[in-house]
C-alpha positions as CSV (number, residue, x, y, z in Angstrom):
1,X,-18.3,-2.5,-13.3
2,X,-19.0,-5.6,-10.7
3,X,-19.1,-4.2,-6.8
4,X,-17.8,-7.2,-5.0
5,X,-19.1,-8.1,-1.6
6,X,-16.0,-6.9,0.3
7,X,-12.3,-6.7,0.3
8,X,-10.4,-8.0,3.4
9,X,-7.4,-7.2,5.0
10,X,-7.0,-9.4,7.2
11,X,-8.0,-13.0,7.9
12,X,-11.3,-13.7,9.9
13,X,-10.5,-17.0,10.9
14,X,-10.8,-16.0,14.7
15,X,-13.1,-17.3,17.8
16,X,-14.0,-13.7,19.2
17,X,-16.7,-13.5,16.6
18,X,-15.7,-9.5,15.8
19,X,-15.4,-8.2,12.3
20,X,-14.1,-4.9,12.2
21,X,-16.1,-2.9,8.6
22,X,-15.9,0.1,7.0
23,X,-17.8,2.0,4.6
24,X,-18.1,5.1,2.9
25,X,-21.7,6.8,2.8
26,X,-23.3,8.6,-0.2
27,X,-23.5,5.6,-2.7
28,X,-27.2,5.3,-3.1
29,X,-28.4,2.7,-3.5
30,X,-25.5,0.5,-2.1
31,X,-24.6,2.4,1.3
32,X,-26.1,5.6,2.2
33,X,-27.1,7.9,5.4
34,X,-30.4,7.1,6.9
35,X,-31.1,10.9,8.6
36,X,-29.6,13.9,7.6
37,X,-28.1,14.2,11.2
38,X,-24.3,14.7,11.5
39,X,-22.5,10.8,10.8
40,X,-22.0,8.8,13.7
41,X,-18.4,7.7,13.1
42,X,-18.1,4.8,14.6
43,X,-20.7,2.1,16.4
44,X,-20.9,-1.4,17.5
45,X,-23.7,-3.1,16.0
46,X,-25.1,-6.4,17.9
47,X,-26.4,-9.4,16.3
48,X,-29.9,-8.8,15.2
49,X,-29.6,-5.2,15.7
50,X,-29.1,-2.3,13.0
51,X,-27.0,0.5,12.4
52,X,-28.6,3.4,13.7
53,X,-27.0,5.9,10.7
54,X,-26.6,3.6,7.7
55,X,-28.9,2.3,5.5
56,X,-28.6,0.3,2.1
57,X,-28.1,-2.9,-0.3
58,X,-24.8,-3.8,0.5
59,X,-25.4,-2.9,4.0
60,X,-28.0,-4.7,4.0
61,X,-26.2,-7.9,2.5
62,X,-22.8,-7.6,5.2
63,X,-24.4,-7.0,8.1
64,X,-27.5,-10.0,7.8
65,X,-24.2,-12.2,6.7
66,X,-22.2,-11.5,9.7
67,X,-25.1,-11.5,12.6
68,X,-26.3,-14.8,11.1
69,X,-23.5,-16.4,11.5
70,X,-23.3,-14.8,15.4
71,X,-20.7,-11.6,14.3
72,X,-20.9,-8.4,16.0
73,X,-20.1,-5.6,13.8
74,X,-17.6,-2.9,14.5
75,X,-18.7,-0.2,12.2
76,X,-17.0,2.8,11.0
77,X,-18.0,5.2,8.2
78,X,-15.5,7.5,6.9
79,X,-14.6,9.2,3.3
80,X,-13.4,6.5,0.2
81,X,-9.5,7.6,0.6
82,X,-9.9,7.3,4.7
83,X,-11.5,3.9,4.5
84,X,-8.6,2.7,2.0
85,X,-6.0,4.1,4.5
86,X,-8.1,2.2,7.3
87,X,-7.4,-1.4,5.6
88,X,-3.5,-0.1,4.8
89,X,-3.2,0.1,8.7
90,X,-5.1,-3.2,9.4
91,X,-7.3,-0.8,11.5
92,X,-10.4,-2.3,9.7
93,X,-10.9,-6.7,8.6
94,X,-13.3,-5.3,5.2
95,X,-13.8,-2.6,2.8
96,X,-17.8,-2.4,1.6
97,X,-18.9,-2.4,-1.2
98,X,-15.7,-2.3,-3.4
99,X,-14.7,-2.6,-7.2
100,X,-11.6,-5.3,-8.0
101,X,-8.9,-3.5,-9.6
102,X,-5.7,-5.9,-10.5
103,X,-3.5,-3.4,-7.8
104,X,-5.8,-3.9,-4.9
105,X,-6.0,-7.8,-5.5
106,X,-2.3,-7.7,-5.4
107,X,-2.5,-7.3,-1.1
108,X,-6.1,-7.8,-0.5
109,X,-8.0,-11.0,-0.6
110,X,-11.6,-10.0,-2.5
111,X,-15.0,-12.1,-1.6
112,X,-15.4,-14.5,-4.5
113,X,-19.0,-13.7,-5.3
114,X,-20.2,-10.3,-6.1
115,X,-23.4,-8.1,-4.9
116,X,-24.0,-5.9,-7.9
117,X,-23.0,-4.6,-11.2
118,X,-22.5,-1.0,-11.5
119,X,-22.7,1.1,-14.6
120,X,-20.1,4.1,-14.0
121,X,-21.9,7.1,-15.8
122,X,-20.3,10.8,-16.5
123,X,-23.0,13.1,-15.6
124,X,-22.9,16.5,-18.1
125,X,-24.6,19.8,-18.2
126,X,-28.2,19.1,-20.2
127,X,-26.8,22.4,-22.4
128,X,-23.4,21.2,-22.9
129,X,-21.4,20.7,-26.0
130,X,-19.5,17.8,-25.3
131,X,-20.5,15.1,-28.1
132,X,-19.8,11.6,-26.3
133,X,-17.5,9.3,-28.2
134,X,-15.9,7.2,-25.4
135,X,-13.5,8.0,-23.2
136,X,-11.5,10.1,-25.7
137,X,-14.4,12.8,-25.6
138,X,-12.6,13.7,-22.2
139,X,-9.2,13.8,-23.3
140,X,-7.6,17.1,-22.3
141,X,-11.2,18.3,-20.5
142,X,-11.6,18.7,-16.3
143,X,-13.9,16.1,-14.8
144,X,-14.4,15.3,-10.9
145,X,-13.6,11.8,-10.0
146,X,-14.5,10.6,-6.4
147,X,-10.9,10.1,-4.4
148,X,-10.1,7.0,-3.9
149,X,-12.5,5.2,-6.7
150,X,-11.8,2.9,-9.3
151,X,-13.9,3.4,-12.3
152,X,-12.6,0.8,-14.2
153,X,-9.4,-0.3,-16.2
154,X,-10.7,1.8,-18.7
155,X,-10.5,4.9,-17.3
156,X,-7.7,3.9,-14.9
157,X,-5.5,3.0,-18.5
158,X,-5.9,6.5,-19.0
159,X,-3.5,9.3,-19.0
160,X,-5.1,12.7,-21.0
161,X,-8.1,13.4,-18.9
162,X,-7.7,16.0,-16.4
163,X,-9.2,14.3,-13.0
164,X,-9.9,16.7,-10.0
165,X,-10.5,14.3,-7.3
166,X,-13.5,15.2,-4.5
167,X,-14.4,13.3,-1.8
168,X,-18.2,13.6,-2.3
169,X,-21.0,13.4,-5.1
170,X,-22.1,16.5,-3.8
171,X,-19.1,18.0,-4.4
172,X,-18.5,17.2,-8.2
173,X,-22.3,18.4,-8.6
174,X,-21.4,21.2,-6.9
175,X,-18.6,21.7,-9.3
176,X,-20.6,20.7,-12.6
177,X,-23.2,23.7,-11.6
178,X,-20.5,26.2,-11.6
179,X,-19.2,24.9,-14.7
180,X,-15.3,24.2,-13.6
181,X,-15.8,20.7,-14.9
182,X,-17.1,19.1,-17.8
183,X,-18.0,15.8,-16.0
């Protein structure tokens, strides 16, 4: 899967040099929490300066593209489905980091280059019995899926897998351990 740079909701084609982002946390590598400390929700991050909570390649990448070219950065980090809701309402300009699915490029403009490639893995018990044949192997079978995600037109072509949506790794972990999903 190819994480694009960013998906935008609205045009930045402005003077006030202000982009308005939002991010979810608890993607390692990509975007992630720098201190175990409660989440700042939202902050305003100065050119040259860096976000005091986040940490990250595609943080990284956005924010040194924006402050060089003289941007301040309204930041706010929030859950996948929250930050999707945020660009519905226009209350955010870009979603980071993002996969392109056909239905989101139907209202959203995506950045034409992408930051990384992404191999979408469904992480098993080591003593379990599920053989892996493809998808298929999951037909009928509970496995957590992160709310708000695309994991591809594969699995989003899909109709015999029964997803239980979470909003955090730690969550479908969490629900691995205790053996209510397969995946």
């Amino acid at each position: 899967m190819v994480g694009h740079f960013f998906i935008v909701a609205t045009p930045l084609w402005s003077n006030n040099k202000i982009v308005r982002l939002s991010i979810a946390v608890n993607y390692s590598p990509f975007s992630f929490q720098k201190h175990s400390e409660k989440i700042i929700i939202a902050e305003v991050i100065s050119p040259g300066s860096d976000s005091k909570i986040l940490q990250g390649y595609s943080w990284e990448v956005v924010r040194e593209s924006f402050h060089n070219r003289g941007y301040t950065i309204h930041l706010t980090v929030a859950p996948w489905a929250r930050a999707m809701m945020y660009m519905e309402n226009q209350d955010v300009d870009l979603l980071f980091p993002t996969a392109y699915t056909k239905k989101r490029a139907q209202k959203y403009y995506y950045s034409k280059a992408y930051i990384h490639r992404v191999n979408l893995l469904v992480y098993t018990l080591k003593d379990s019995a599920l053989k892996w044949n493809g998808l298929e192997s999951l037909n009928g079978k509970p496995v957590t899926i992160i709310r708000g995600f695309s994991a591809g037109p594969l699995w989003n072509n899909q109709s015999l897998i029964d997803e239980f949506p979470v909003s955090t790794i730690q969550q479908a972990l969490g629900m691995l351990d205790k053996k209510r999903v397969v995946g």
